[in-house]
C-alpha positions in Angstrom: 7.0 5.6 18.4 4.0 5.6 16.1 5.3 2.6 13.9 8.5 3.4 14.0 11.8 1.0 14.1 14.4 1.5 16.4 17.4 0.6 14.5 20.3 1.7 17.1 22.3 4.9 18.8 23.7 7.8 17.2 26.5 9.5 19.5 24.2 7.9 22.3 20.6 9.3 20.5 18.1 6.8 19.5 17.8 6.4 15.7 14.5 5.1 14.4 13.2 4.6 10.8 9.7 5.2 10.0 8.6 2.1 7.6 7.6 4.7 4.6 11.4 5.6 4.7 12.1 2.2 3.2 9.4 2.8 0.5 11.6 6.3 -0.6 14.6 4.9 -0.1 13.6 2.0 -2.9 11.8 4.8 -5.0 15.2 7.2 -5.2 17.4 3.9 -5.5 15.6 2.9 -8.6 15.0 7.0 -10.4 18.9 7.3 -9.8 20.4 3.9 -11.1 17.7 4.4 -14.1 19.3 7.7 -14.5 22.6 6.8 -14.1 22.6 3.4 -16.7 20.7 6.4 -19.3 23.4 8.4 -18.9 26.1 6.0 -19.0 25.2 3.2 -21.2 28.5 1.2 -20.4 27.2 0.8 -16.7 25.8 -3.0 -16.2 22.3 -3.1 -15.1 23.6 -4.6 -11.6 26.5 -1.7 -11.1 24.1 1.2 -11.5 21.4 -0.4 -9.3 24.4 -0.5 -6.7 25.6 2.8 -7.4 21.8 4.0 -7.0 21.6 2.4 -3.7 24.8 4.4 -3.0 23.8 7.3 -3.9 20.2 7.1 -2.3 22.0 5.7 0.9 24.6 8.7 1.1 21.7 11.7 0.7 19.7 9.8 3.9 23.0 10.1 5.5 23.2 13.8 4.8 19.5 14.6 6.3 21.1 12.4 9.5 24.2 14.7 9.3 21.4 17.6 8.8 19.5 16.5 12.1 23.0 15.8 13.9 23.8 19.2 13.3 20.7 20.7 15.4 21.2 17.8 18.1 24.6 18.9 18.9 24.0 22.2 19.1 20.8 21.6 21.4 23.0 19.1 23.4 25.5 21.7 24.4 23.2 23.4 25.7 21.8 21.3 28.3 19.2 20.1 26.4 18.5 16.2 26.0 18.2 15.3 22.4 15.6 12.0 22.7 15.4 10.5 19.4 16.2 11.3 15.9 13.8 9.6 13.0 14.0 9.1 9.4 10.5 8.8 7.8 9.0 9.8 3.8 9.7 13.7 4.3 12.9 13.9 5.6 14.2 13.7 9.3 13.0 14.7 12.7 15.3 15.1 15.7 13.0 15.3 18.7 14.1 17.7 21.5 13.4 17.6 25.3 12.9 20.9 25.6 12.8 24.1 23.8 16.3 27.1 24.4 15.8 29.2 26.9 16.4 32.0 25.2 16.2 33.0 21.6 19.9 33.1 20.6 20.1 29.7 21.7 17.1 29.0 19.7 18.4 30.2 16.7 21.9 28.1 16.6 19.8 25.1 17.0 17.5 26.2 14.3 20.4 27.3 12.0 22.5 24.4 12.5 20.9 21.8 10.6 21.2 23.6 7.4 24.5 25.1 7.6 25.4 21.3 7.8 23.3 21.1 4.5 25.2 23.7 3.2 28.5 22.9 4.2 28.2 19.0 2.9 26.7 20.8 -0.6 30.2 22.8 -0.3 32.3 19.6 0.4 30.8 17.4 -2.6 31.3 20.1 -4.5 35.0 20.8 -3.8 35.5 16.8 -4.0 34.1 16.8 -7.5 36.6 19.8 -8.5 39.5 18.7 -6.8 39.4 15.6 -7.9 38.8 16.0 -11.5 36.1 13.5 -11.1 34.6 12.4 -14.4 32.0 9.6 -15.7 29.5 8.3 -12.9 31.6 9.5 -9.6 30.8 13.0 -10.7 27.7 12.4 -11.1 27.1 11.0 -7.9 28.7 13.8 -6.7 27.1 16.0 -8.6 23.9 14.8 -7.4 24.8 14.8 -3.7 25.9 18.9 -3.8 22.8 19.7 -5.3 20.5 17.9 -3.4 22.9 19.3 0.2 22.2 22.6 -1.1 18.6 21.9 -1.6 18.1 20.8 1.7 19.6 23.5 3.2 17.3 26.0 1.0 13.9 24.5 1.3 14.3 24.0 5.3 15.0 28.0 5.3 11.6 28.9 4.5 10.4 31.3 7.0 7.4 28.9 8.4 7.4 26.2 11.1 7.3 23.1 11.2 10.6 24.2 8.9 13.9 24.9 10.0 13.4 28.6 8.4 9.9 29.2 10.6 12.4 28.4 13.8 14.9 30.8 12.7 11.8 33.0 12.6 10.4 32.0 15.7 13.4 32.9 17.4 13.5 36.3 16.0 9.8 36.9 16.7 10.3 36.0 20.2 13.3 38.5 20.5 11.6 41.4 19.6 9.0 40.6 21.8 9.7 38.5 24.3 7.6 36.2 23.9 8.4 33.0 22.6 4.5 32.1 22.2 4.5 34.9 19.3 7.1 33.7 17.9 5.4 30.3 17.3 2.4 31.6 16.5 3.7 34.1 13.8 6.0 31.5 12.0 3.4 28.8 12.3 1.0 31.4 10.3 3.9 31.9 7.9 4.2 27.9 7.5 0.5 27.9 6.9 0.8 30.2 3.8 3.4 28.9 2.4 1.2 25.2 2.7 -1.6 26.4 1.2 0.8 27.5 -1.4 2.0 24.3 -1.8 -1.4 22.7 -1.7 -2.0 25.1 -4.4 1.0 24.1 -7.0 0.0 20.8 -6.6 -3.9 20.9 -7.1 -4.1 23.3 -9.8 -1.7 20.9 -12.7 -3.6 17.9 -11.3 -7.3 19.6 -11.7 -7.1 21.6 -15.0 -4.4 19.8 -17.0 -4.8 16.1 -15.3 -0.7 16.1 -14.3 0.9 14.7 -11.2 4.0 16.4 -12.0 3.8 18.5 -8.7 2.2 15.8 -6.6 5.1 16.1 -4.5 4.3 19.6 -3.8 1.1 18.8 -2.9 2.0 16.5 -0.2 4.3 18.8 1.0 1.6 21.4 1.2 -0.9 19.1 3.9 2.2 18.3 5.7 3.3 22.1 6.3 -0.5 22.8 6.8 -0.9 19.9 9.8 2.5 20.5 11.3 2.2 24.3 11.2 -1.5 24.1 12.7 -0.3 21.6 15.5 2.8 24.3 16.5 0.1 27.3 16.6 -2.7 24.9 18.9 0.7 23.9 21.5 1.6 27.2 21.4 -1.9 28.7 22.6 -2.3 26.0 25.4 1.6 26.6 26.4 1.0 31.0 26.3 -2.6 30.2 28.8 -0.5 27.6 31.3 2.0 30.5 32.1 2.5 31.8 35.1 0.1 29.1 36.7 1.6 26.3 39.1 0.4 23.0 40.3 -1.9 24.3 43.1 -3.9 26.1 40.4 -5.2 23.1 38.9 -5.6 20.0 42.0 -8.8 19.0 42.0 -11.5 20.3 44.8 -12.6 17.8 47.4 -9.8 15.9 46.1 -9.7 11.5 47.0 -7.5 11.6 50.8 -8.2 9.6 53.5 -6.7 9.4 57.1 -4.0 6.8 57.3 -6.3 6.0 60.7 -9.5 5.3 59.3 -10.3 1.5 59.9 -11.7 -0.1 56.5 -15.1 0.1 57.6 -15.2 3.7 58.5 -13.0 4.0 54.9 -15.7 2.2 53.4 -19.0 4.0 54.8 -17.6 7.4 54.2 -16.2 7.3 50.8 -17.5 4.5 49.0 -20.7 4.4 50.2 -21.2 8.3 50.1 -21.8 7.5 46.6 -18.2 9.2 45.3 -17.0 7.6 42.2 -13.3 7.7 43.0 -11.7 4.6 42.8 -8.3 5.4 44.4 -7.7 7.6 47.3 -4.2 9.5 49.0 -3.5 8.5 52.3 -1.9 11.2 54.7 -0.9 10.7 58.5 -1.4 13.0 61.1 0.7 16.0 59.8 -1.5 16.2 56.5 2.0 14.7 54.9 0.7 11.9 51.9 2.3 8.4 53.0 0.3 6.1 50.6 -2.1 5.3 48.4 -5.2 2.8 48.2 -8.0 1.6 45.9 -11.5 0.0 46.4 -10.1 -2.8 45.2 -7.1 -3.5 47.9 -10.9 -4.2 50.0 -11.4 -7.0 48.7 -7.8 -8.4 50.1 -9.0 -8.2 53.5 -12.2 -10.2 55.0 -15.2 -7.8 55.6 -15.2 -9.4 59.2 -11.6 -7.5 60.0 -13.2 -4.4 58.4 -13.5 -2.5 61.6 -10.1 -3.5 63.1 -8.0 -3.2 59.8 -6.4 0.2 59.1 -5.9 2.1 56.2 -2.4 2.6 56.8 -2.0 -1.7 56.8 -3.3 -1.9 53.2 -2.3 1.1 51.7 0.5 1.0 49.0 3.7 3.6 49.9 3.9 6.6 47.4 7.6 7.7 46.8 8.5 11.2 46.5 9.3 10.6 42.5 5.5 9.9 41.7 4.6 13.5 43.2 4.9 16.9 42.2 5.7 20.1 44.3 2.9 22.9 44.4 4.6 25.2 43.2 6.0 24.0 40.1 5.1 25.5 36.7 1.7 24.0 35.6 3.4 23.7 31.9 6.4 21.3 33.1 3.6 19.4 34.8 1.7 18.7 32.0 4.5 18.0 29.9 5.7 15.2 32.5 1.9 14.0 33.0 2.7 13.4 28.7 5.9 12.2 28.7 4.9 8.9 31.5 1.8 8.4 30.4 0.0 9.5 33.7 -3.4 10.5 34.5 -3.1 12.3 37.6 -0.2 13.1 39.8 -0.5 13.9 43.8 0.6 17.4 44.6 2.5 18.0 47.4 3.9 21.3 49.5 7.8 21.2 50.1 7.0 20.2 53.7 5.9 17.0 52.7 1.8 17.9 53.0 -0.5 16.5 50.7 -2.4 19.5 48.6 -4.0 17.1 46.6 -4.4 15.3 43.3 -4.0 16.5 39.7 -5.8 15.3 36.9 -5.5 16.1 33.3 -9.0 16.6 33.1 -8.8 19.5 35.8 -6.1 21.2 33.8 -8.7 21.7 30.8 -11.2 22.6 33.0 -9.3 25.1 34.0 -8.0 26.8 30.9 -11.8 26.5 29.5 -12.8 28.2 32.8 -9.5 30.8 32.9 -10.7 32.0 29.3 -13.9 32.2 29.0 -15.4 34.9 28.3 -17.0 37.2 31.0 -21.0 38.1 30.0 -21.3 41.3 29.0 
C-alpha cells in the first residue's frame, strides 16, 4: 500500500504504518522530553526521553482511537472497513464504500472527532481527579490539549477533513445528491488550502521564518486531497445511471467454441485484429472459456484443422464476469480494486454480451460529454 508497513489487526482491520510516521514519531519524542527535562530539571536525561516516547506513543494512539471511532461506526453499517494507516499527517481509515444515505454519512464523519473530544474530556478529568502534579500532569496536560485539537482542526468544513464530510453529508441532504455534496466541500477544502498555503508562504517569503512551515504543508496536502475528492466525484456524477452494457466494447474478441484452430486462426488473427485473447461461447451465445494466440502455439500447426477451440480454451467461472446490468460505477470500482483490465459481461441467462475494457469506459464518458457543435 504505497510503502506502507503492515504491522497487524485492529478488532480484525489491517493497521499499517507509513515509514514517515516513524520520522514524526522520533521528531515529537524528542520536542517533548526536551520540553519536559526544561520544565522539570530533576528529570534524568534518560526518564524524560522515556516519558517523551510515552507521551508521543499515547497521542498516535489517540488518532488510532480517532480513526477507530469512524471504523466502527461505518462497520455497523454494513460497510467493510479495509485498512486503517498511520502516516506524517495523521491517520487514514480507508472505507469500502461510501453510506448510503446522508445520516449515515454524517455519524461516520462525526465519529472520529467526538472520540477526539471525548479522550480531550477524559485526560482532562484524570488530571483533575487525580490531583496530578509534576510531569504526569503535564503529560496529561498535553494529551487533552492535543485530543481537543484533533477534534477541532478535523471539523473544518472542507474535505479531505472530517468537517468537509460532515459538510458533504449535509450538502447532499439538501439536494440529494451526494456528487454536490463532494464537490461543494471539496471547494471548501480548497480554500481553506490555499489559506494554509498562504500562512505558510508569506512568513517564509518576506520575513525569512519557517515558523508556519507546518501550515504550509498542510495547505498542498488539503489542496491535492481536496482536488482528487472533486475529479472522483465528477467521473462518479457521469457513471450514474449507466450499466455494464453501456460500455462493452463493439465487435468485441468471441469466438465459437466450434471453430477448429485453423478456421480460429484465418479469421481473427490473420484478419489483421490486434486482440490477443478472445471469449469463447457455445451454441446458446453463453461464454464457456477463454483463449489467447498464444495457447496456438501448444498445439502442432499440422492438428490445426482437426483441433477445436473448445479443446484449448481455458474455462471462465462465473466470479471473473460481470452481469449487464450492473451499475457501470461498481464496475469500475471492482475493475480497481483486482487490478483488472477488462471484464466479460454477461446477461443473467448466461449469454455472453461481451467484453469491457477500461479504456472503453473513458471513451465513453469523453463521448457522453462532449459537447454537441453548435
Amino acid at each position: 500500500m504505497n510503502g506502507t508497513i503492515r504491522v497487524g489487526n485492529l478488532f480484525g482491520i489491517p493497521f499499517y504504518i507509513h515509514p514517515s510516521w516513524f520520522l514524526v514519531l522520533g521528531l515529537v519524542t524528542w520536542s517533548y522530553s526536551s520540553g519536559l527535562a526544561a520544565q522539570f530539571p530533576q528529570l534524568s536525561g534518560g526518564l524524560a526521553l522515556l516519558l517523551g516516547l510515552i507521551t508521543a506513543l499515547s497521542l498516535f494512539a489517540s488518532v488510532v482511537a480517532h480513526e477507530l471511532g469512524h471504523s466502527f461506526v461505518a462497520i455497523r453499517q454494513g460497510i467493510d472497513v479495509k485498512s486503517i494507516t498511520l502516516f506524517i499527517f495523521g491517520g487514514l481509515a480507508s472505507l469500502e464504500k461510501e453510506s448510503e444515505t446522508p445520516a449515515e454519512a454524517f455519524w461516520v464523519a462525526i465519529a472520529g472527532p467526538l472520540v477526539s473530544l471525548l479522550l480531550s474530556g477524559i485526560f482532562t478529568a484524570t488530571g483533575v481527579a487525580t490531583a496530578a502534579s509534576g510531569p504526569l500532569a503535564a503529560i496529561l496536560s498535553v494529551l487533552a490539549a492535543v485530543n481537543l485539537a484533533l477534534a477541532l482542526f478535523n471539523l473544518i468544513p472542507g474535505l479531505p477533513l472530517d468537517g468537509g464530510n460532515i459538510l458533504k453529508a449535509l450538502v447532499w441532504k439538501i439536494t440529494g445528491n451526494p456528487y454536490k455534496g463532494v464537490t461543494f466541500a471539496s471547494r471548501v477544502g480548497q480554500i481553506f488550502g490555499w489559506v494554509a498555503v498562504a500562512s505558510g508562504l508569506l512568513p517564509l517569503l518576506f520575513f525569512g521564518s519557517f515558523a508556519n512551515f507546518w501550515n504550509l504543508l498542510i495547505g498542498f496536502f488539503l489542496l491535492q486531497n481536496a482536488g482528487n475528492a472533486a475529479q472522483y466525484a465528477r467521473v462518479q456524477e457521469q457513471l450514474t445511471g449507466l450499466t455494464a452494457a453501456d460500455a462493452v466494447t463493439a465487435n468485441s474478441p468471441i469466438v465459437s467454441a466450434n471453430l477448429s484452430l485453423r478456421e480460429f486462426a484465418d479469421e481473427q488473427i490473420m484478419s489483421g485484429q490486434d486482440w490477443r485473447k478472445f471469449l469463447v461461447t457455445d451454441n446458446e451465445g453463453q461464454l464457456v472459456g477463454a483463449i489467447a494466440v498464444n495457447d496456438l502455439r501448444t498445439i502442432p500447426t499440422t492438428l490445426w484443422s482437426e483441433t477445436q477451440v473448445k479443446q484449448v480454451m481455458r474455462p471462465i467461472t462465473q466470479s471473473t464476469t460481470v452481469k449487464s446490468d450492473r451499475p457501470l460505477l461498481e464496475v469500475v470500482q471492482l475493475l480497481e480494486q483486482q487490478n483488472l483490465s477488462a471484464l466479460p459481461v454477461i446477461r443473467d441467462n448466461g449469454v455472453l454480451v461481451g467484453i469491457l475494457e477500461k479504456a472503453a469506459v473513458i471513451q465513453l464518458l469523453q463521448k457522453k460529454y462532449q459537447p454537441s457543435p453548435a
